[in-house]
PQR file of N, CA, C, O and H, with PARSE charges and radii, in Angstrom:
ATOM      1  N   UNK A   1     117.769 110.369  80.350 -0.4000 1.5000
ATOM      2  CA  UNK A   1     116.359 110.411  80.051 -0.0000 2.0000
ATOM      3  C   UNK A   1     115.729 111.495  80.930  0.5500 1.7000
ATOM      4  O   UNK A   1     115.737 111.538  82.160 -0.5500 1.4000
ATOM      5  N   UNK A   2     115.284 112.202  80.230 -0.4000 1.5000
ATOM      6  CA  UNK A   2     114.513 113.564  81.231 -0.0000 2.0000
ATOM      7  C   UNK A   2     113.394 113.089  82.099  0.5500 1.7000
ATOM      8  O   UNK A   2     112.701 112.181  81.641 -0.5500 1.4000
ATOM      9  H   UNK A   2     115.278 112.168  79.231  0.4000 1.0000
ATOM     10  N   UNK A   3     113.171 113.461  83.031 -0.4000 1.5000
ATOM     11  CA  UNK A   3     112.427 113.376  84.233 -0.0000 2.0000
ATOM     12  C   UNK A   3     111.095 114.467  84.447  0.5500 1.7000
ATOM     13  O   UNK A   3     111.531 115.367  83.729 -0.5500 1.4000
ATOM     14  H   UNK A   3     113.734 114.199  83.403  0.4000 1.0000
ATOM     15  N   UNK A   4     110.033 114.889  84.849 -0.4000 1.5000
ATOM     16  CA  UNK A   4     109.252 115.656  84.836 -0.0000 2.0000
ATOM     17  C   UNK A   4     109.846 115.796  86.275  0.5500 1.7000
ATOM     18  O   UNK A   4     110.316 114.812  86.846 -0.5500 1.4000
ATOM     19  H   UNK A   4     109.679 114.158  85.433  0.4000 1.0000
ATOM     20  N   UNK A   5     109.814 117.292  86.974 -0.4000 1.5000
ATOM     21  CA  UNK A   5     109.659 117.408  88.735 -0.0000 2.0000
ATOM     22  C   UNK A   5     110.762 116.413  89.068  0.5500 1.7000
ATOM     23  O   UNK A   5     111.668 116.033  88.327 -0.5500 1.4000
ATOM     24  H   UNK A   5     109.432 118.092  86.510  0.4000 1.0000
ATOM     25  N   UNK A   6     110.480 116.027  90.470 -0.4000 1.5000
ATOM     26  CA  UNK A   6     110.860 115.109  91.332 -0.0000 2.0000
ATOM     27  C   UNK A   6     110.367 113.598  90.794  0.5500 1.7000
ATOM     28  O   UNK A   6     110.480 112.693  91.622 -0.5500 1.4000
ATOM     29  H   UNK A   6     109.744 116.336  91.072  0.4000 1.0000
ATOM     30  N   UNK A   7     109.785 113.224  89.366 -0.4000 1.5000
ATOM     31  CA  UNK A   7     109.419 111.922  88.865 -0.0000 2.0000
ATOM     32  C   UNK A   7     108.767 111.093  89.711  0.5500 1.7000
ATOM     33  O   UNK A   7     108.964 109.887  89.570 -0.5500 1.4000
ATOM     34  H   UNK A   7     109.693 113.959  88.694  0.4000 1.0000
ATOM     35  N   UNK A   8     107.700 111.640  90.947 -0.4000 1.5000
ATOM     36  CA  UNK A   8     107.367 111.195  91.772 -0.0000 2.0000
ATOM     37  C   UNK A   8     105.828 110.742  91.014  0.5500 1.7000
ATOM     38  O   UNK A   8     105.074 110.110  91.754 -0.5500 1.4000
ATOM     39  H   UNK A   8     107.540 112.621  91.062  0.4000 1.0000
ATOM     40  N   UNK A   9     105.438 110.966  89.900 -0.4000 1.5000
ATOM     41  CA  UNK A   9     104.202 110.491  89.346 -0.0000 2.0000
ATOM     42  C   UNK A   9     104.162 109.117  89.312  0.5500 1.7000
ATOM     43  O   UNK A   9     105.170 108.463  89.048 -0.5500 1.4000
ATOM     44  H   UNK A   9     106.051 111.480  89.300  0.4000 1.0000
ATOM     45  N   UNK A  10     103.205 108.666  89.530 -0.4000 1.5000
ATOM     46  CA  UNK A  10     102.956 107.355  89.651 -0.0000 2.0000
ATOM     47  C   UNK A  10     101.944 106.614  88.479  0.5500 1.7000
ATOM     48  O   UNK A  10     100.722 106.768  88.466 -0.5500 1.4000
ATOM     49  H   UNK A  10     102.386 109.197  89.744  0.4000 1.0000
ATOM     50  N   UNK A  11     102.796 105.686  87.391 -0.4000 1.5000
ATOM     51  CA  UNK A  11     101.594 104.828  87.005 -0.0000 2.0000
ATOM     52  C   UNK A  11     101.574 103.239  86.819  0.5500 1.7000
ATOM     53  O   UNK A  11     102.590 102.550  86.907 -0.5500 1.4000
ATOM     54  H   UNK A  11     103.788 105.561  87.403  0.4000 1.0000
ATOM     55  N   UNK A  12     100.877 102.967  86.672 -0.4000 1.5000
ATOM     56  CA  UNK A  12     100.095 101.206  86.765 -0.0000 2.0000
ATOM     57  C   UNK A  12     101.147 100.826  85.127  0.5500 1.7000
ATOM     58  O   UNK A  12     101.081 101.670  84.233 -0.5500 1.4000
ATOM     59  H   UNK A  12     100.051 103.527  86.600  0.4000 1.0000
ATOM     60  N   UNK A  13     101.820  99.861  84.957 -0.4000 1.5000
ATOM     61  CA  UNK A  13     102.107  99.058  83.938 -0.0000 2.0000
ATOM     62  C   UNK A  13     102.135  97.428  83.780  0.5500 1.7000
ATOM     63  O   UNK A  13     102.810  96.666  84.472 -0.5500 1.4000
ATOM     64  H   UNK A  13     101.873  99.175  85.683  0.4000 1.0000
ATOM     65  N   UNK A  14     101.552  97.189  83.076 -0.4000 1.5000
ATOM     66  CA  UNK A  14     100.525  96.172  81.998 -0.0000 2.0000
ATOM     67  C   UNK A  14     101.494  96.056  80.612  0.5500 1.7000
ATOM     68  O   UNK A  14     101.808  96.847  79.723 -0.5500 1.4000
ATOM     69  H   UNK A  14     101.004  97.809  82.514  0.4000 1.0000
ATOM     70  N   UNK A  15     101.795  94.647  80.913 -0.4000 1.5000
ATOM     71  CA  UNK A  15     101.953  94.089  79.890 -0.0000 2.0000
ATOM     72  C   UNK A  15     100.576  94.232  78.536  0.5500 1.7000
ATOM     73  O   UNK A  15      99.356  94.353  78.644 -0.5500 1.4000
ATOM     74  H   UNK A  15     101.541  94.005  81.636  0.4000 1.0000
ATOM     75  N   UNK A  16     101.438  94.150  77.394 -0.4000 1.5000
ATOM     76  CA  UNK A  16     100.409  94.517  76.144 -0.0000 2.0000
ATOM     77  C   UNK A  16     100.054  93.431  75.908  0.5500 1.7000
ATOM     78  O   UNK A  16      99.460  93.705  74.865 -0.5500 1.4000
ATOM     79  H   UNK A  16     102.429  94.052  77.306  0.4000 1.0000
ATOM     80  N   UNK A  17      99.851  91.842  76.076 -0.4000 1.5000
ATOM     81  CA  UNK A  17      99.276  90.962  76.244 -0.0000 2.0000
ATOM     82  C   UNK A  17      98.094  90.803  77.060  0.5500 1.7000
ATOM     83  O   UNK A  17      96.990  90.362  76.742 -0.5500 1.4000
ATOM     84  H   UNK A  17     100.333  91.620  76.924  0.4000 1.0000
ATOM     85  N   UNK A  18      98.648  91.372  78.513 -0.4000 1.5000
ATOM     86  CA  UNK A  18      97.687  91.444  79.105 -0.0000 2.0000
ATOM     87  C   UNK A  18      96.221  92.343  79.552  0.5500 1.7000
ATOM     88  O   UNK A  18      95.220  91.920  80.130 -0.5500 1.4000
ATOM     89  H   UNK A  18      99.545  91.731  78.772  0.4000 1.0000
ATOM     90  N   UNK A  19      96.521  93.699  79.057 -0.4000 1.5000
ATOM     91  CA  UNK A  19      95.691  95.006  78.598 -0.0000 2.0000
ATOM     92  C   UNK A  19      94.708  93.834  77.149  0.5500 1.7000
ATOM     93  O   UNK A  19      93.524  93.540  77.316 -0.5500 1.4000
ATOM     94  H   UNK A  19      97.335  94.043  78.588  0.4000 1.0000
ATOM     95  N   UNK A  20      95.245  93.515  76.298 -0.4000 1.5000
ATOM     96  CA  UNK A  20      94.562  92.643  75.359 -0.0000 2.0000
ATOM     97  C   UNK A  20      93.622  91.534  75.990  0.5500 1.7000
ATOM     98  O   UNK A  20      92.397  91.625  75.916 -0.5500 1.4000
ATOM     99  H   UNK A  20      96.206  93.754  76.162  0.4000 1.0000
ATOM    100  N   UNK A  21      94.147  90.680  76.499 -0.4000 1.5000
ATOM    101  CA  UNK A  21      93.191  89.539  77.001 -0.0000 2.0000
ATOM    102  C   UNK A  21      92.129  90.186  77.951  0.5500 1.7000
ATOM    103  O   UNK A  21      91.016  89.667  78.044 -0.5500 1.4000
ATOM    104  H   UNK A  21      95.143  90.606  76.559  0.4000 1.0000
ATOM    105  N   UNK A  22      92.569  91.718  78.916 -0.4000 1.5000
ATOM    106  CA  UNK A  22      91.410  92.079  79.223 -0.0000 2.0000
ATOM    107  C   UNK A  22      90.335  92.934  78.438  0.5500 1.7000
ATOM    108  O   UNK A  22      89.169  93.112  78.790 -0.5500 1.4000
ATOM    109  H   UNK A  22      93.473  92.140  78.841  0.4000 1.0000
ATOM    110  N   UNK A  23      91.101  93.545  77.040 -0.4000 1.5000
ATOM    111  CA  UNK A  23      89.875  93.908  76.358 -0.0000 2.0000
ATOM    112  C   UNK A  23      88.944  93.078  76.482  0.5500 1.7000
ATOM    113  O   UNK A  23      87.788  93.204  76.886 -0.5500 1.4000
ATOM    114  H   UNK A  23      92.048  93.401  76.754  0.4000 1.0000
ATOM    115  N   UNK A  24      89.745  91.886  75.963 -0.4000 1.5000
ATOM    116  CA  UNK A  24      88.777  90.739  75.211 -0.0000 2.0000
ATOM    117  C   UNK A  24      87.517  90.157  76.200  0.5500 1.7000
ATOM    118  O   UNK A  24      86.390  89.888  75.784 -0.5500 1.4000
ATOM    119  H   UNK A  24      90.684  91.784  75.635  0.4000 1.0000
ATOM    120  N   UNK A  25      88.031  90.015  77.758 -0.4000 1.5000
ATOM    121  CA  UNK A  25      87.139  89.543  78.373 -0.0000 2.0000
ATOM    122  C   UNK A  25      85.524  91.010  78.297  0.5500 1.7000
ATOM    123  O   UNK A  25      84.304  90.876  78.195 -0.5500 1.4000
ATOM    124  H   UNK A  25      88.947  90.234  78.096  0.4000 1.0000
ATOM    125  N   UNK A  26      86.379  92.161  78.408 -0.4000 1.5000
ATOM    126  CA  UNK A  26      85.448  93.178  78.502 -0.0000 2.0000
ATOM    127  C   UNK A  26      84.204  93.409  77.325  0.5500 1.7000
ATOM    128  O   UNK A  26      83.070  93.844  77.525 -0.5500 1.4000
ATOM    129  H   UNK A  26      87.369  92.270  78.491  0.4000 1.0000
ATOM    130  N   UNK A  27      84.732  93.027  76.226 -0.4000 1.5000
ATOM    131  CA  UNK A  27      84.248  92.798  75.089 -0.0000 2.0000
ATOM    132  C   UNK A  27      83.569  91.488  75.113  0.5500 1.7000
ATOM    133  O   UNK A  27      82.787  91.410  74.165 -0.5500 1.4000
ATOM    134  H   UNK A  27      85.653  92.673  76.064  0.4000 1.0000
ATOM    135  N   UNK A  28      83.582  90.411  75.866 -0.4000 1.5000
ATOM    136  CA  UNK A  28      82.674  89.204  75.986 -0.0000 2.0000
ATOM    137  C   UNK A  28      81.816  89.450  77.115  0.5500 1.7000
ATOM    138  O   UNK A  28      81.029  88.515  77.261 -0.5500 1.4000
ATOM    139  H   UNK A  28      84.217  90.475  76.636  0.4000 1.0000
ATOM    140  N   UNK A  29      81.685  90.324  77.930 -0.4000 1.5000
ATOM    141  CA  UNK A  29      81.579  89.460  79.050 -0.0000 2.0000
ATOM    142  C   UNK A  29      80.691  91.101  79.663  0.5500 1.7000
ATOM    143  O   UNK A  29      79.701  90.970  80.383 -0.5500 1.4000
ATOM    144  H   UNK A  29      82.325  91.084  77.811  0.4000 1.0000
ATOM    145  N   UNK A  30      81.169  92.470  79.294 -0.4000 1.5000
ATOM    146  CA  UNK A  30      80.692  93.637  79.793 -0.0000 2.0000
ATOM    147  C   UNK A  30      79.456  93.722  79.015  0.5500 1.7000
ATOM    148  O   UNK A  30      79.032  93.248  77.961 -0.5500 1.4000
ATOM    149  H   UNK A  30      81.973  92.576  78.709  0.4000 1.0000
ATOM    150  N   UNK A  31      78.775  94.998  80.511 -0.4000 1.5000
ATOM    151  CA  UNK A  31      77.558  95.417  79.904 -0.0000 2.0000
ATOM    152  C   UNK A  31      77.979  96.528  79.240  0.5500 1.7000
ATOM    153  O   UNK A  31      79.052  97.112  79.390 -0.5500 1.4000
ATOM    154  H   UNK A  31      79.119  95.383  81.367  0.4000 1.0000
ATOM    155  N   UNK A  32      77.070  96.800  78.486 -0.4000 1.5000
ATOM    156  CA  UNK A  32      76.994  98.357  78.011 -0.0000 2.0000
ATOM    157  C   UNK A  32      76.613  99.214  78.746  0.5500 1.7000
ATOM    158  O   UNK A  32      75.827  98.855  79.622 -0.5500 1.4000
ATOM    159  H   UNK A  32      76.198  96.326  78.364  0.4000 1.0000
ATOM    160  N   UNK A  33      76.850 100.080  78.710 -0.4000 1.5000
ATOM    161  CA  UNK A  33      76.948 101.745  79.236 -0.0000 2.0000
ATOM    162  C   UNK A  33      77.742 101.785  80.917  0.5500 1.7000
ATOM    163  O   UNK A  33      77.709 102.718  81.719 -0.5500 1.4000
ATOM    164  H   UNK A  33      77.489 100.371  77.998  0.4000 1.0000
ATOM    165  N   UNK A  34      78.539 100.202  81.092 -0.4000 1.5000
ATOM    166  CA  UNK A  34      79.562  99.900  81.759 -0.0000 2.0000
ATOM    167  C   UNK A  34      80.735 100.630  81.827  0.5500 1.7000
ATOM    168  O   UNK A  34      81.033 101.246  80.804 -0.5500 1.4000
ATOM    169  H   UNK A  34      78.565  99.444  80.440  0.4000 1.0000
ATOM    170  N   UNK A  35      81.683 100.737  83.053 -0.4000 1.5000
ATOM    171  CA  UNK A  35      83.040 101.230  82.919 -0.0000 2.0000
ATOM    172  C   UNK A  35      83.982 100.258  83.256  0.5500 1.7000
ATOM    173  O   UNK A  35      83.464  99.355  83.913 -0.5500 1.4000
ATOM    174  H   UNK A  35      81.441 100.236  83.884  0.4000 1.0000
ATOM    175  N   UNK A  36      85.258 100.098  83.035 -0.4000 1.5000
ATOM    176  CA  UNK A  36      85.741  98.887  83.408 -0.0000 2.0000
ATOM    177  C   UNK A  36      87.238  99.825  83.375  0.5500 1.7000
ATOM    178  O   UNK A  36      87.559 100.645  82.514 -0.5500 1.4000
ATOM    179  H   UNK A  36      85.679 100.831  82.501  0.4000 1.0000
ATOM    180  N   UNK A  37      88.102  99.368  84.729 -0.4000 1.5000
ATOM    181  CA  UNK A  37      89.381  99.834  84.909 -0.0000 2.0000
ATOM    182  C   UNK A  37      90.147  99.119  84.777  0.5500 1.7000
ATOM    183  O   UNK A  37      89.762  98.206  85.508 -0.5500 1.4000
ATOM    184  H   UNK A  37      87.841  98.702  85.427  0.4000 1.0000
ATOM    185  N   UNK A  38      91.282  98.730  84.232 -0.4000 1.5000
ATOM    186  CA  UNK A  38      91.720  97.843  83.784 -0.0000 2.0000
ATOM    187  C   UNK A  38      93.416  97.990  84.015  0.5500 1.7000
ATOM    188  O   UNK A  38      94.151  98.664  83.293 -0.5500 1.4000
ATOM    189  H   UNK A  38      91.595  99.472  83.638  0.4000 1.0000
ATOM    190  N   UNK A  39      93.856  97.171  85.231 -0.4000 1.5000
ATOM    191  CA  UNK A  39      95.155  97.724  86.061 -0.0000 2.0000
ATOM    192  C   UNK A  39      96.094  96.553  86.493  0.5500 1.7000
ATOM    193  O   UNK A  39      95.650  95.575  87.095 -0.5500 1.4000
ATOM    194  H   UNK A  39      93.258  96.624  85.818  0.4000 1.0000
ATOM    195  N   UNK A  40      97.238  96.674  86.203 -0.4000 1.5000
ATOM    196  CA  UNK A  40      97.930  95.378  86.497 -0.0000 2.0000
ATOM    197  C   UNK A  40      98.775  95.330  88.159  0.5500 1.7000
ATOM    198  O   UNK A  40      99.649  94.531  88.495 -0.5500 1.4000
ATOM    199  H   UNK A  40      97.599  97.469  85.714  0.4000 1.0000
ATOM    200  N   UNK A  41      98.338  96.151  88.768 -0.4000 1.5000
ATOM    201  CA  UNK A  41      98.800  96.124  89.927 -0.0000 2.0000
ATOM    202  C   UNK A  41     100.236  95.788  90.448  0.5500 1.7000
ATOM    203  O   UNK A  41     100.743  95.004  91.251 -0.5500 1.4000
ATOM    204  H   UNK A  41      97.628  96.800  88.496  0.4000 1.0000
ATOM    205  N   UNK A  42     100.739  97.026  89.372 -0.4000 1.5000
ATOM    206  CA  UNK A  42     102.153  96.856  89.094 -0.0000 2.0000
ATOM    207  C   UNK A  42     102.605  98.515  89.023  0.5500 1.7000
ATOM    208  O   UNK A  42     103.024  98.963  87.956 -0.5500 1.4000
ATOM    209  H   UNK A  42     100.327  97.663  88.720  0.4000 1.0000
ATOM    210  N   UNK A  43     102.481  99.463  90.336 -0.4000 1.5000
ATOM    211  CA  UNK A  43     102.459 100.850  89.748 -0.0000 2.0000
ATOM    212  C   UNK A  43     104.037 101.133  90.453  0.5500 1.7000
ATOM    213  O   UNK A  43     104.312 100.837  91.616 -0.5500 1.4000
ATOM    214  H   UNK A  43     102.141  99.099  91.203  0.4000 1.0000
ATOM    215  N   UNK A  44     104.711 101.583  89.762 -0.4000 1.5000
ATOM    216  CA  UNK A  44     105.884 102.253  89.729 -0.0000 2.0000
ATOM    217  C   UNK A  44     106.024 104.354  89.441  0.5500 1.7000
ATOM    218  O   UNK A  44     105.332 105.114  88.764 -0.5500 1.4000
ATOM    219  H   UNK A  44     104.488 101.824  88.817  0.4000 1.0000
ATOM    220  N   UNK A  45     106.824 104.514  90.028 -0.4000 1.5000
ATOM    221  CA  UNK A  45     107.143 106.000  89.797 -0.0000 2.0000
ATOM    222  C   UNK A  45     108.083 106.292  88.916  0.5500 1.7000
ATOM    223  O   UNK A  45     109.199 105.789  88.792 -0.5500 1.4000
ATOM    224  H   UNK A  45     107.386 103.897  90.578  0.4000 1.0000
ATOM    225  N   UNK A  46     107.347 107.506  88.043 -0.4000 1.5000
ATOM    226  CA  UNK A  46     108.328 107.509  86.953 -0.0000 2.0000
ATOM    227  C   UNK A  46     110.103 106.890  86.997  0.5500 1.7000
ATOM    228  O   UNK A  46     110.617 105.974  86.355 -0.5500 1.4000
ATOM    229  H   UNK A  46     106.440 107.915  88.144  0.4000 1.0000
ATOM    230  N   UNK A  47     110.790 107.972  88.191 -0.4000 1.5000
ATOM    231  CA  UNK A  47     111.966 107.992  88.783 -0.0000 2.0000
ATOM    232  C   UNK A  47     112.132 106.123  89.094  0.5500 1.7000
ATOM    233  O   UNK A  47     113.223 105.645  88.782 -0.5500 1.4000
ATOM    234  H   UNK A  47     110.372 108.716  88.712  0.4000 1.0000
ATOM    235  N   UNK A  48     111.314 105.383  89.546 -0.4000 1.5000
ATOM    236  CA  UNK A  48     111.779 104.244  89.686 -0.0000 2.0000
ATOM    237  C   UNK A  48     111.976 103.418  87.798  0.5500 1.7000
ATOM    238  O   UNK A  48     112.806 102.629  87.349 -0.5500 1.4000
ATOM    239  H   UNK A  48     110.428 105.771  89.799  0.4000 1.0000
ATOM    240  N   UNK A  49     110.912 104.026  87.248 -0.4000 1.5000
ATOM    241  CA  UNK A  49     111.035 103.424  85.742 -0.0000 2.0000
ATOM    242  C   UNK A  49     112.465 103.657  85.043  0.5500 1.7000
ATOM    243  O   UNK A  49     113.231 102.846  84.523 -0.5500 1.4000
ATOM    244  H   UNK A  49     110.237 104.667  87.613  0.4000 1.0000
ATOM    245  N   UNK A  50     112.561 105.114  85.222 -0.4000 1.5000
ATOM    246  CA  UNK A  50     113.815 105.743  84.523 -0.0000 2.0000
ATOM    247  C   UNK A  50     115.357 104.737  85.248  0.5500 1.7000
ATOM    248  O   UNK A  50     116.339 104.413  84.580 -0.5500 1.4000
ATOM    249  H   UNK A  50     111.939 105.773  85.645  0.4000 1.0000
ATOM    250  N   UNK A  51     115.146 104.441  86.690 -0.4000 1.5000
ATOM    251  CA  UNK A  51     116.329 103.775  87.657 -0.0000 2.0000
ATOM    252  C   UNK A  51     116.674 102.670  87.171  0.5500 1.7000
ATOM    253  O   UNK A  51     117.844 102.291  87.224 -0.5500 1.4000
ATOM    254  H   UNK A  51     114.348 104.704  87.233  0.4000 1.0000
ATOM    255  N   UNK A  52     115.384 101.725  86.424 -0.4000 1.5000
ATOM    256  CA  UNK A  52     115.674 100.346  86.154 -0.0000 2.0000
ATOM    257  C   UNK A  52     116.218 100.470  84.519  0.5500 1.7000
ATOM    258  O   UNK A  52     117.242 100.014  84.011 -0.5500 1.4000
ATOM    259  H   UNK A  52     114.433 102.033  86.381  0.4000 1.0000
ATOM    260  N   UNK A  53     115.300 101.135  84.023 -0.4000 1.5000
ATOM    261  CA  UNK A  53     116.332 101.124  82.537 -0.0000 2.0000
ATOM    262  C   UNK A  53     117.534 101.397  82.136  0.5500 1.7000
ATOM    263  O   UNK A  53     117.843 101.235  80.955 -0.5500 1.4000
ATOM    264  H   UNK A  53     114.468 101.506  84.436  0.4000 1.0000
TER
END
């Protein structure tokens, strides 16, 4: 599996259940003209993603 660089990029992964149930709260519960970040506090580096698969 190809790698970008040193695969040292880093991102946040979220279950697609759970990205969903937080739409949903955002969609009940946010204001408008609100921002909402939405992160499962689960961030891995590419190179560690590519290691486990």
């Amino acid at each position: 599996m190809p790698v970008y660089g040193q695969g040292a990029n880093t991102r946040d992964w979220l279950f697609v259940e759970d990205h969903a149930l937080a739409l949903g709260q955002i969609l009940a519960r946010g204001r408008i003209g609100e921002s909402y970040n939405v992160g499962g506090r689960n961030e891995r580096t590419n190179l560690e993603v590519v290691e486990a698969i």
